[in-house]
N, C-alpha and C positions, 0 to 999 in steps of 0.2 A: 632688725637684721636687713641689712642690703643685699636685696638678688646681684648674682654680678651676669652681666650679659654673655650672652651661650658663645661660644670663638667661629659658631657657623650661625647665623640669621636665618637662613635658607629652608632650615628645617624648623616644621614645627610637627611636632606629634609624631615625631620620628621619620617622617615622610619631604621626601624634596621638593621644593616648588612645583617643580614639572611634573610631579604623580596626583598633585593635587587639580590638573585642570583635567574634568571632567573626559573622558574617552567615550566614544559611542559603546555599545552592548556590541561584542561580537557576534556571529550565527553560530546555534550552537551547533554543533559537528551532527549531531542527531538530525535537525532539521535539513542540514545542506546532505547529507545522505538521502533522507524519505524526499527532497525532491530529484533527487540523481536517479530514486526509483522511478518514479513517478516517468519523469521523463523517460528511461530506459523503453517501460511499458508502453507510452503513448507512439515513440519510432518503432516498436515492434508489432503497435495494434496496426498502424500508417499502411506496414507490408504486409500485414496477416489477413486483414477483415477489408471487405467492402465498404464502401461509405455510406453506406446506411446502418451498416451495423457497428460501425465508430461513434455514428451519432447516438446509438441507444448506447453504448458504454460509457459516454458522455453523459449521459440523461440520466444513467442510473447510479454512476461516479456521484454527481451533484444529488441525488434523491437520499446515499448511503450516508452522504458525507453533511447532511441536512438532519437525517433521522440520528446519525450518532451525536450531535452538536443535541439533540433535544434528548438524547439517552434513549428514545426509542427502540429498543432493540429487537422487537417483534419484525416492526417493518423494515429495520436495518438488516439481520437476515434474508427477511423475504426478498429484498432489495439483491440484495448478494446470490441468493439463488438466480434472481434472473436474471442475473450478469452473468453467472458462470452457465447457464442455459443458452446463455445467446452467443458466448465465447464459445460452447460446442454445439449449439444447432445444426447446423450443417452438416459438419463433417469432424471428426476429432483425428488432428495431424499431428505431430510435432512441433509445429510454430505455433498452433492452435492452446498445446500442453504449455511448451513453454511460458505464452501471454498469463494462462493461469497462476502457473509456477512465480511469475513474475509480481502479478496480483500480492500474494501472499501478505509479503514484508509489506504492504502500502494499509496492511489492515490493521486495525487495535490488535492490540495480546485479548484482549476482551473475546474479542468474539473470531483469532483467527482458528484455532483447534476446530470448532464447528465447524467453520465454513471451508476448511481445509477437506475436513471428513465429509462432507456433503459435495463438494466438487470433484471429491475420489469418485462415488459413485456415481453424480451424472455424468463425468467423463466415460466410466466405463460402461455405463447404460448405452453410450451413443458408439462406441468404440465397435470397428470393426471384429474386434476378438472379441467381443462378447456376443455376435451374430454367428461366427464361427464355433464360439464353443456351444450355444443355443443351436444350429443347425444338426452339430456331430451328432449329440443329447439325443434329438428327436429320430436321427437313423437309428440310435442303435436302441432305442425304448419301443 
């Protein structure tokens, strides 16, 4: 039996010439978000924190993003406490909240519920209303 030739050359495999040359991998929309966080956090730490205390959320950025890469997750926690320690040491503001707040989304699903729920409380540990309601307490007991 003679094949007889297809009336288009161009396609083979259903596909046109021009689908068959290779295209780069686009970004996937996931990653160009987590870096839109990413940076969001970094111009809100810029106006929030002093520079020495950029540097340690730098330091402990890289320690987090080190220990989750090895699945440590002990010291990826611990890591996380002292970031949100040092994001409220001073003083807990509203720019201060927000950097937190901001935090969030740049973390695993793994490990953000915890570290969610452990930065509720040392925000409110350092939080003026919680020296407020600790002072009233102590009047009226």
């Amino acid at each position: 039996i003679e094949r007889k030739p297809r009336a288009d050359d161009s396609l083979r495999f259903g596909l046109a010439k021009k689908d068959m040359v290779k295209r780069r991998p686009q970004p996937s929309r996931k990653s160009d978000a987590a870096k839109l966080q990413a940076k969001i956090f970094f111009e809100k730490a810029q106006v929030a924190l002093c520079q020495e205390d950029i540097l340690k959320v730098q330091k402990l950025l890289v320690a987090m993003k080190g220990y989750g890469d090895s699945k440590n997750e002990q010291q990826y926690i611990k890591a996380a406490k002292e970031l949100i320690s040092v994001l409220v040491e001073s003083e807990v503001d509203c720019r201060r909240i927000q950097l937190i707040s901001l935090l969030f989304p740049l973390l695993p699903m793994k490990y953000r519920y915890k570290i969610e729920k452990m930065a509720a409380i040392l925000a409110f540990d350092n939080s003026p209303l919680r020296n407020r309601c600790k002072d009233s307490l102590s009047e009226q007991e």
